[in-house]
ROMAR-362698 format. One record per atom (N, C-alpha, C): residue in one letter; residue number from 1; z, x negated, y. Coordinates in Angstrom, 3 decimals, decimal comma, padded with zeros to 6 digits. Layout:
# ROMAR-362698
+------+------+----------+----------+----------+
: resn : resi :        Z :        X :        Y :
+------+------+----------+----------+----------+
:    A :  NUM :        Z :        X :        Y :
...
+------+------+----------+----------+----------+
# end
This chain:
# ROMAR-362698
+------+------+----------+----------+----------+
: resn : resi :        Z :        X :        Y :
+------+------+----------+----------+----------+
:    X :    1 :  000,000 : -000,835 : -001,191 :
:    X :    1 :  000,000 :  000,000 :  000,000 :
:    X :    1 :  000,000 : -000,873 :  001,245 :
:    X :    2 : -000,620 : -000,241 :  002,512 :
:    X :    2 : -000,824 : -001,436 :  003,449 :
:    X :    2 :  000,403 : -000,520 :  004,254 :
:    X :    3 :  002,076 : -000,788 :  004,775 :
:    X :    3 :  002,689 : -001,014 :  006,141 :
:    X :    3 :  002,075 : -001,300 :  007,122 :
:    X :    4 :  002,920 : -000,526 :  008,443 :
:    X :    4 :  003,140 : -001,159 :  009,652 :
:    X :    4 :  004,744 : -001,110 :  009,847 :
:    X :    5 :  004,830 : -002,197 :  011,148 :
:    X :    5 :  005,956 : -001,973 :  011,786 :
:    X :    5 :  006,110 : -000,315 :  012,329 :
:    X :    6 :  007,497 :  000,359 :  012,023 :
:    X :    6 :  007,363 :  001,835 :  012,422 :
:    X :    6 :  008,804 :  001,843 :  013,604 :
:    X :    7 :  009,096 :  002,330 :  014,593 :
:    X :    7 :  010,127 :  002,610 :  015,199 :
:    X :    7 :  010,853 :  003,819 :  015,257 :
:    X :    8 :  011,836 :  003,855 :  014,907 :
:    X :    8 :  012,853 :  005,238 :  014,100 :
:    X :    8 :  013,983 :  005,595 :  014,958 :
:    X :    9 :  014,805 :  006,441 :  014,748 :
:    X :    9 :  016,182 :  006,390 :  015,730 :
:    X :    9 :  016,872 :  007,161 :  014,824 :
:    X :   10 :  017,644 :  005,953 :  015,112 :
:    X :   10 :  019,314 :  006,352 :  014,607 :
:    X :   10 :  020,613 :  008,093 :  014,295 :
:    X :   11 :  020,545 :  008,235 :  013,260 :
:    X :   11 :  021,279 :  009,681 :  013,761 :
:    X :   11 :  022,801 :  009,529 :  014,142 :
:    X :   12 :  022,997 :  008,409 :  013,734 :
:    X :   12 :  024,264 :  008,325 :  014,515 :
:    X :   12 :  024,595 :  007,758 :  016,327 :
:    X :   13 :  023,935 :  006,854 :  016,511 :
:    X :   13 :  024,070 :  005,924 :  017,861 :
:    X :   13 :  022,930 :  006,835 :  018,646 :
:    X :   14 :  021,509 :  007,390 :  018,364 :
:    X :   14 :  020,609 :  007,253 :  018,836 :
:    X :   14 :  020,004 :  006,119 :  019,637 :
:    X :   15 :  020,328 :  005,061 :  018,785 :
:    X :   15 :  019,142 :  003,930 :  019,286 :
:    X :   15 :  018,147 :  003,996 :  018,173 :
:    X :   16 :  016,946 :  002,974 :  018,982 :
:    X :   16 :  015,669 :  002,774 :  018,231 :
:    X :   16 :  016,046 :  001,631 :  017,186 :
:    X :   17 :  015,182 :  001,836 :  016,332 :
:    X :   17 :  015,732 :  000,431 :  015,272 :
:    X :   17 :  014,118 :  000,542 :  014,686 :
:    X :   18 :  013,917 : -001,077 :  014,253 :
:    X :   18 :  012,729 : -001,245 :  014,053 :
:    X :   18 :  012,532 : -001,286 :  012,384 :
:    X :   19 :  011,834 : -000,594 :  011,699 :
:    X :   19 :  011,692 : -000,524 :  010,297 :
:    X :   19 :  010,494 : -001,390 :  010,189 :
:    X :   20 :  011,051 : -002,513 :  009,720 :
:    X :   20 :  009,268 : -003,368 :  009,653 :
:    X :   20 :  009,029 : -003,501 :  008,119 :
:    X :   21 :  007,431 : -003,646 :  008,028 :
:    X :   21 :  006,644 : -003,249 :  006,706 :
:    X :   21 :  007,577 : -004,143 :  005,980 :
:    X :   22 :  008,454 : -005,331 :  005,881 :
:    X :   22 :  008,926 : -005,616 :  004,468 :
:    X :   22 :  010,000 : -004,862 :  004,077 :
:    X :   23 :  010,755 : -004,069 :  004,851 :
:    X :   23 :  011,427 : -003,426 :  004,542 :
:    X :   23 :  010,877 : -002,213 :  003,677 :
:    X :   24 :  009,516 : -001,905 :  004,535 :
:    X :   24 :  008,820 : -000,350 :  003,458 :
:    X :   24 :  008,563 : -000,842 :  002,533 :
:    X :   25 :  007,735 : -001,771 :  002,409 :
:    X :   25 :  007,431 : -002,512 :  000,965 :
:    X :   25 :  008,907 : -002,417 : -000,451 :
:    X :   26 :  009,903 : -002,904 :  000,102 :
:    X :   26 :  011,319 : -002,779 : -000,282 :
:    X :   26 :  011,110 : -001,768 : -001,087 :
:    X :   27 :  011,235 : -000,646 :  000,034 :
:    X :   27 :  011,692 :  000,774 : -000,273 :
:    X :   27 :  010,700 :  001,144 : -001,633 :
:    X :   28 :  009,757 :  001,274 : -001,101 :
:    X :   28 :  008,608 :  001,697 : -001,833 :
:    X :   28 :  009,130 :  000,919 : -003,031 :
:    X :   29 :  008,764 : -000,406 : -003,441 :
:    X :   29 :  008,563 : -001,148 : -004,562 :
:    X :   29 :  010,091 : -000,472 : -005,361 :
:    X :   30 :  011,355 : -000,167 : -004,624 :
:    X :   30 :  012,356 :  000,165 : -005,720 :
:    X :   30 :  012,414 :  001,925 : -005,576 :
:    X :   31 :  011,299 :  002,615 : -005,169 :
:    X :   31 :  010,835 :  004,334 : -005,132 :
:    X :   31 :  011,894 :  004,980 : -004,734 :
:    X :   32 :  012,029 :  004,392 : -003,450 :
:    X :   32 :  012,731 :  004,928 : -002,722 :
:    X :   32 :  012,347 :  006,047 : -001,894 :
:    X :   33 :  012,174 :  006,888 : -001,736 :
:    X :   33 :  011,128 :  007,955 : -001,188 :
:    X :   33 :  011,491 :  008,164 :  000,883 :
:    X :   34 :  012,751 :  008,108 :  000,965 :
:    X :   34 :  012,799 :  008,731 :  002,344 :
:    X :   34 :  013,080 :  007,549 :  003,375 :
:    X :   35 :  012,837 :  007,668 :  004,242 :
:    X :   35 :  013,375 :  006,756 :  005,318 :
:    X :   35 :  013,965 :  006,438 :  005,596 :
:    X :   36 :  015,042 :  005,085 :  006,050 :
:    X :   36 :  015,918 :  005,136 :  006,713 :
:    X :   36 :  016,351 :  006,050 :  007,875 :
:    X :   37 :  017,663 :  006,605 :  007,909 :
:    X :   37 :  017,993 :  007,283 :  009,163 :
:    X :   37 :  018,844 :  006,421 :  010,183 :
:    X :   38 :  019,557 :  005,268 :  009,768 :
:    X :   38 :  021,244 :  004,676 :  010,402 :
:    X :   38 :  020,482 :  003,510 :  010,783 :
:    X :   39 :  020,783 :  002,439 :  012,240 :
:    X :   39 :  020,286 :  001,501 :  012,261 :
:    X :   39 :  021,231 :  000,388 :  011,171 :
:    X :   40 :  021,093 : -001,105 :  011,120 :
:    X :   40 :  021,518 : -001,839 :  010,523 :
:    X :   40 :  023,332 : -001,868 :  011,044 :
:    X :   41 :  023,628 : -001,465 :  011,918 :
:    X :   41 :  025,061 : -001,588 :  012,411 :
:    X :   41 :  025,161 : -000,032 :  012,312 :
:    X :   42 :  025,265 :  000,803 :  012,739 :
:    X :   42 :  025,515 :  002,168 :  011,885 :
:    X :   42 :  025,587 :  002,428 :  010,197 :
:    X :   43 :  024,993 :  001,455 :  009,633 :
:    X :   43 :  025,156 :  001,693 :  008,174 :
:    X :   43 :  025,744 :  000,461 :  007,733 :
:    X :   44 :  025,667 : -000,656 :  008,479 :
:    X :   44 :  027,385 : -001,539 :  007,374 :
:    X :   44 :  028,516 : -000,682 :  008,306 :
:    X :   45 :  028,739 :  000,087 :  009,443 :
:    X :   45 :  029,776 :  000,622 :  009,935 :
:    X :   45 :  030,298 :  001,734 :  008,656 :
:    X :   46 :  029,538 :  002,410 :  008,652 :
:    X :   46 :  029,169 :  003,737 :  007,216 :
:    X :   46 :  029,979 :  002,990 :  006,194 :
:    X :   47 :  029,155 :  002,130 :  005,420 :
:    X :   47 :  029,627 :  001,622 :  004,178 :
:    X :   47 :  030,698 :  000,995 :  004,241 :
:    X :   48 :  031,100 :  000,546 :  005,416 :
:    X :   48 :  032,688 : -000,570 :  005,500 :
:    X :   48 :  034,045 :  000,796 :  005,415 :
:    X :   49 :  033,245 :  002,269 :  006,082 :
:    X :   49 :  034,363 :  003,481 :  005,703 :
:    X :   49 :  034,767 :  003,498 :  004,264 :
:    X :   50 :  033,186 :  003,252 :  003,703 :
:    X :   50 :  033,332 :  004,140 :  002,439 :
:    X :   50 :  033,996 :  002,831 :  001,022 :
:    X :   51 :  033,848 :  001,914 :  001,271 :
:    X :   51 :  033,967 :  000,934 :  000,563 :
:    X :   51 :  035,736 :  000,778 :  000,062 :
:    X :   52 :  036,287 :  000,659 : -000,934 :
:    X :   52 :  037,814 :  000,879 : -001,047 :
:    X :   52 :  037,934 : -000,772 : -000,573 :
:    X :   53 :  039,114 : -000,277 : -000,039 :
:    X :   53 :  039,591 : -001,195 :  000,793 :
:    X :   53 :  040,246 : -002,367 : -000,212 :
:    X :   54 :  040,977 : -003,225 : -000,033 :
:    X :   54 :  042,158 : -003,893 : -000,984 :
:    X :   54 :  043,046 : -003,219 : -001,067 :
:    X :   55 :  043,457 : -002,938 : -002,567 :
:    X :   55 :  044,853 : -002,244 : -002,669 :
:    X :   55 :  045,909 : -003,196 : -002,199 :
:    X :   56 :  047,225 : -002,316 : -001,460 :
:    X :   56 :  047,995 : -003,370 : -001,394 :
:    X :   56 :  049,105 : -003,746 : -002,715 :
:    X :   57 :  049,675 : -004,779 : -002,347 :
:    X :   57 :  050,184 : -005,181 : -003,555 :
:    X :   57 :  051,849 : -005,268 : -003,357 :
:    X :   58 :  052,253 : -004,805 : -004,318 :
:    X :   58 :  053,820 : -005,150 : -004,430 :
:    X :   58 :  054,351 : -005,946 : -005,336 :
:    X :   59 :  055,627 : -006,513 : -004,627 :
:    X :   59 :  056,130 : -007,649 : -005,306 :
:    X :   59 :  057,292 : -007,309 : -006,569 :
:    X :   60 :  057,217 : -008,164 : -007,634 :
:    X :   60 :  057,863 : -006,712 : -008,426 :
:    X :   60 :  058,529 : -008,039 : -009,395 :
:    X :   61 :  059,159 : -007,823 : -009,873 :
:    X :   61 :  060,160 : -008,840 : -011,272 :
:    X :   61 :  059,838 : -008,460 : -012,497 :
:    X :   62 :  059,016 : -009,201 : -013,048 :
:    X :   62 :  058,870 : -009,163 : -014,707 :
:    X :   62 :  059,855 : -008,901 : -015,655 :
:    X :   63 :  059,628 : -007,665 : -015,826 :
:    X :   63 :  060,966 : -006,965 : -016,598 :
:    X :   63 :  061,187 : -007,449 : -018,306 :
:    X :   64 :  060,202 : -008,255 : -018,743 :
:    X :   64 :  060,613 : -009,488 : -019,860 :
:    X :   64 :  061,374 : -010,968 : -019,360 :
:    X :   65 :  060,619 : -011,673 : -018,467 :
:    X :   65 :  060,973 : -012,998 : -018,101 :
:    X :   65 :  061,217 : -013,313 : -017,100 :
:    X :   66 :  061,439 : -012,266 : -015,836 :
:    X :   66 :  061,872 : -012,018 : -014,635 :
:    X :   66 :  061,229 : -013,079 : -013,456 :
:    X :   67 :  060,284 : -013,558 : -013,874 :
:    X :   67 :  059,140 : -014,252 : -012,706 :
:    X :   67 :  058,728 : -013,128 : -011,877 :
:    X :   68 :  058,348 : -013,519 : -010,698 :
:    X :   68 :  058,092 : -012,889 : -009,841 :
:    X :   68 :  056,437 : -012,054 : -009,715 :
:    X :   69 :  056,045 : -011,269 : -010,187 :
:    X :   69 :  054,573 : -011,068 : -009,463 :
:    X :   69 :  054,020 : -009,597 : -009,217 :
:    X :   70 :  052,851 : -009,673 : -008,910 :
:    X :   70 :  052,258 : -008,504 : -007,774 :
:    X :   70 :  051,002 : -007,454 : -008,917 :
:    X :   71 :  051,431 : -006,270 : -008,487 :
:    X :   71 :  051,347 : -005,298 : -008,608 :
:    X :   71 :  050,642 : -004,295 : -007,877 :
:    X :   72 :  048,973 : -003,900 : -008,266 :
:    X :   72 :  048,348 : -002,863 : -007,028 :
:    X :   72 :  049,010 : -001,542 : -007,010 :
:    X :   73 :  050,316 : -001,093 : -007,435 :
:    X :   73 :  050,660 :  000,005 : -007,004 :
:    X :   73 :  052,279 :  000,403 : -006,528 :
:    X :   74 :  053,008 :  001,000 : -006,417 :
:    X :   74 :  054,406 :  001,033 : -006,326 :
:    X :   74 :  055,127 :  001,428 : -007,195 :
:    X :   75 :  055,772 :  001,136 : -008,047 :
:    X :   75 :  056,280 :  000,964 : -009,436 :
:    X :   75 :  057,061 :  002,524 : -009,131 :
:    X :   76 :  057,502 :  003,284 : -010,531 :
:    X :   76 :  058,200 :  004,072 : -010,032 :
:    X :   76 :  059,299 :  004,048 : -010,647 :
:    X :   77 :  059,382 :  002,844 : -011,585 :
:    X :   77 :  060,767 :  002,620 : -012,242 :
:    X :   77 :  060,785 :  003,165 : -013,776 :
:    X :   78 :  059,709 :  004,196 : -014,219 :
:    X :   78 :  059,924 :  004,399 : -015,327 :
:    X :   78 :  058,903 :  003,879 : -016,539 :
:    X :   79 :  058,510 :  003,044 : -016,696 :
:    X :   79 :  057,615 :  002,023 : -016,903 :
:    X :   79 :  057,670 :  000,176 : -016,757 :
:    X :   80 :  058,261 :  000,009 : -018,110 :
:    X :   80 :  058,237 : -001,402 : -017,910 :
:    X :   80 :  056,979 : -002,666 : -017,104 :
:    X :   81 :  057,658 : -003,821 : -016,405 :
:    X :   81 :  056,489 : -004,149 : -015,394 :
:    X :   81 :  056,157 : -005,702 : -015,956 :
:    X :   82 :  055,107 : -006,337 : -016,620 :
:    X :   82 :  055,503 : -007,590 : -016,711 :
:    X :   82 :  054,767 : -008,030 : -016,148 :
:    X :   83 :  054,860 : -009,810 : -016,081 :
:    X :   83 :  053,810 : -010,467 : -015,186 :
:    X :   83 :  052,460 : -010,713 : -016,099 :
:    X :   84 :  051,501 : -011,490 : -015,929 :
:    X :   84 :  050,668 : -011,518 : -017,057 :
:    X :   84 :  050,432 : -012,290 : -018,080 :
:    X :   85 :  051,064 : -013,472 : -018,203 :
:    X :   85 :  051,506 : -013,783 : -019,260 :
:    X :   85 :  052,612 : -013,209 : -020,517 :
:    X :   86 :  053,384 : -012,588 : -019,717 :
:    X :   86 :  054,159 : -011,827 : -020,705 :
:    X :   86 :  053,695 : -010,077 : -021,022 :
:    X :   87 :  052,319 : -009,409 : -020,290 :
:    X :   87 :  051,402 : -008,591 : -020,572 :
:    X :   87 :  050,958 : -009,153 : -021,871 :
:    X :   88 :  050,023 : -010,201 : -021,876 :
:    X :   88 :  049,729 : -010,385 : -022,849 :
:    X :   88 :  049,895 : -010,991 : -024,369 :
:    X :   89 :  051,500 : -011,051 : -024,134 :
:    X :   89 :  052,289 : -010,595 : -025,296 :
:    X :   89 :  052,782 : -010,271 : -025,870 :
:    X :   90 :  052,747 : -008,834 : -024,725 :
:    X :   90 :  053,006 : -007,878 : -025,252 :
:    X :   90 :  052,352 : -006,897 : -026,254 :
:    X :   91 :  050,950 : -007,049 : -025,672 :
:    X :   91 :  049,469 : -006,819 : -026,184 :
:    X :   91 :  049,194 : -007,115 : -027,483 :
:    X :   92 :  049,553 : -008,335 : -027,865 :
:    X :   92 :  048,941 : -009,263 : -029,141 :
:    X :   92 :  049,476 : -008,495 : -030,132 :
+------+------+----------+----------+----------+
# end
């Protein structure tokens, strides 16, 4: 297929953003059918919402060997917690 450079606008910002043919080529070659709507900073803004963040981590005592380590959630106490060496022997 022969591209051109095409000029589009944004539905979020309403600025112009330039869709140039390697990008259609892109699209096309992985059948992508519709157009971009978001310029390049409207859509890593988009995806940086949607993207999970880092869980945070809590600091917690290995309830076999009482080393210290971290945990993506907040323990609720009824559930033994170990670190990961002693996970995985518990496992074996």
């Amino acid at each position: 297929m022969n591209f051109s450079d095409r000029w589009l606008t944004c539905v979020d910002c309403g600025k112009e953003f330039l869709w140039d043919a390697g990008e259609q080529a892109w699209f096309s070659s992985n059948r992508l059918a519709n157009q971009p709507k978001r310029c390049k900073k409207c859509r890593d803004q988009r995806r940086d919402r949607h993207l999970p963040h880092a869980l945070p981590a809590t600091q917690v005592n290995c309830d076999q060997c009482g080393a210290p380590t971290y945990v993506p959630f907040l323990p609720q106490g009824t559930k033994p917690i170990y670190c990961r060496m002693c996970l995985t022997a518990v496992r074996a």
